[in-house]
N, C-alpha and C positions, 0 to 999 in steps of 0.2 A: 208297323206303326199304326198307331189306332187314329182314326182323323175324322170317321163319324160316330156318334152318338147317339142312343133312340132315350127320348123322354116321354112316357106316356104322363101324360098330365093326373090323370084322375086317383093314378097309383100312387104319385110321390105326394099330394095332397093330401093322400088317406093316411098315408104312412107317418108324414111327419104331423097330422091334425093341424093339417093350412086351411087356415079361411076362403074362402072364396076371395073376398075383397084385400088379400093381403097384397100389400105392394109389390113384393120381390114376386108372387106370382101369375101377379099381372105386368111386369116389366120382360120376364124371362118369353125366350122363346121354348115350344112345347113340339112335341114328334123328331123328327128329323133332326138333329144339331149339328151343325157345321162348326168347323172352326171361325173365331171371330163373330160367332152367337152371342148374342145374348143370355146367359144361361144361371138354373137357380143353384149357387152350391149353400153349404152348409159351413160357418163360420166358428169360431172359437166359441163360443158360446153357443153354439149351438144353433145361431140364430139365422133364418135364409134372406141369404142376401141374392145379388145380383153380380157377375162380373163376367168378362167376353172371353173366351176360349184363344187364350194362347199371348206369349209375351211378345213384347217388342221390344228388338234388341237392331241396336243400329248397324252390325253388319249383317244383316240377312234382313232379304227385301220378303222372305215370308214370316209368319208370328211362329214362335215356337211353340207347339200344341203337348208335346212330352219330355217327360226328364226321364232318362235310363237310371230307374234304380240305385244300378250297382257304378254308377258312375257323380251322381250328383254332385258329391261332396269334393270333387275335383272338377268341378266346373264354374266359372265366375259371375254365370249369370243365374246360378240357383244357390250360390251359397250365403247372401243375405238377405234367401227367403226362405231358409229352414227350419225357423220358429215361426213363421207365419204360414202355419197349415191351412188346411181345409179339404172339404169331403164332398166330394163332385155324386150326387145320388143318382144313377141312373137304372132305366130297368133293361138298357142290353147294351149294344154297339155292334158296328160293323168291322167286317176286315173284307179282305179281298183272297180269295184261294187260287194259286195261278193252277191253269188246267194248262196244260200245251201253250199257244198261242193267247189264250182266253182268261180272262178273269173274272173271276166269278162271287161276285155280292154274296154275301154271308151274314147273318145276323145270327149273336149268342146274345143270347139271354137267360134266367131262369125266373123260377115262379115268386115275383117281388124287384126287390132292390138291390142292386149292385152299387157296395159304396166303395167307390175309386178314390184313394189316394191322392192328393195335390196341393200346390203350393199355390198362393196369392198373392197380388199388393194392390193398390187400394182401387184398380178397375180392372185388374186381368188375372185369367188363373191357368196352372198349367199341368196335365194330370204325369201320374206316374207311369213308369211300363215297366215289367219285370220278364222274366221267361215264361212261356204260357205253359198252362194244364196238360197233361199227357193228352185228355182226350179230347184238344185241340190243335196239338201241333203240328195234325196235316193243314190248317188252314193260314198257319203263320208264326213265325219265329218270334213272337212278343204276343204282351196281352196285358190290359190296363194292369195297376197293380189293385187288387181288390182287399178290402181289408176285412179278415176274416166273421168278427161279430163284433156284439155289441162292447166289452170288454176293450178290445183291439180300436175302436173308432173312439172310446172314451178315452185311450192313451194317446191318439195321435191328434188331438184336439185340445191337448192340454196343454198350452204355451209353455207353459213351467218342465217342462219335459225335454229332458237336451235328445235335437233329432240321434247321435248316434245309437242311445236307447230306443230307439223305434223303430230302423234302418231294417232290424229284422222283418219286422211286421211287412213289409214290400214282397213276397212271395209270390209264388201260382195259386190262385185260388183252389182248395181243395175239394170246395163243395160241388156238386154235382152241375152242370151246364148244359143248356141247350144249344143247338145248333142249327138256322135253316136258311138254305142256299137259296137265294132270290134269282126268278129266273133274269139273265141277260140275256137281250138280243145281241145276234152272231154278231160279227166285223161285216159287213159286206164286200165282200173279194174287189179286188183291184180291176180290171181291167183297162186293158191300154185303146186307145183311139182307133178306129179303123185309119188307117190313111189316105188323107185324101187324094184323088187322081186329077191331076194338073189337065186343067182346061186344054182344048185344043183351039181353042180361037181367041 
């Protein structure tokens, strides 16, 4: 499950030709994204807006931050958001790779922008997951759904386009990926209490 996000500011302003003084990029938060960020995605027209990472649904006391793909279309709380696309631009994300006991911080990214797949309503957005890339699968069993190029984000942006035509586009990215493991500090081991020795007075 993907849950963070890295947004280097000065990339995704080069790439989409943002102004400095543009609203949605003075609203968004920038590096690190959490879920329930404030974050800048990119709307039907094209145009960056602002909305918080992950839906609010009344049974579940957390936001929902992914839609499985291969499943959306049978689920209630994404299915009268399937024409209201949008394309979350980021230039990497985190996952977690379990070692033994130990979990170990991972960031992929590659050289530019990764535009992930997702759905919106009028302040919350939620991204896609699909199966990941072969040459990430030792790090996790999912991976945002990235949408292949320019062609592919111009279909899934196009309101007039019934999502089942596009369902495709939801794949492993095939373009090549970076990978690097952020150091974690250990667990610090357990130990128990000495015990203490009962007074004698």
């Amino acid at each position: 499950m993907c849950s963070r996000l890295d947004n280097q500011r000065d990339v995704v302003m080069q790439h989409f030709d943002i102004d400095d003084g543009n609203p949605s990029a003075l609203a968004a938060k920038w590096g690190e994204i959490f879920p329930t960020d404030p974050t800048l995605i990119v709307g039907p027209d094209r145009r960056t807006i602002v909305r918080r990472w992950g839906l609010v649904a009344e049974w579940s006391n957390r936001p929902i931050i992914n839609a499985r793909s291969e499943e959306v279309t049978s689920k209630r709380s994404f299915r009268p958001l399937l024409q209201n696309r949008c394309l979350i631009p980021v230039t990497g994300y985190y996952e977690w790779r379990v070692d033994g006991e130990r979990k170990v911080k991972t960031k992929i990214n590659t050289n530019g922008i990764l535009p992930i797949a997702g759905l919106m309503t009028s302040d919350r957005f939620v991204l896609f997951t699909c199966a990941p890339s072969p040459a990430i699968t030792h790090i996790h069993d999912r991976m945002p759904a990235i949408l292949a190029d320019e062609d592919a984000i111009t279909d899934w942006l196009d309101p007039n386009t019934d999502f089942a035509k596009l369902q495709p586009l939801l794949m492993p990215y095939a373009k090549p990926l970076s990978f690097t493991e952020l150091d974690q500090p250990p667990r610090p081991a357990r130990t128990r209490p000495e015990p203490r020795q009962a007074s004698l007075f």
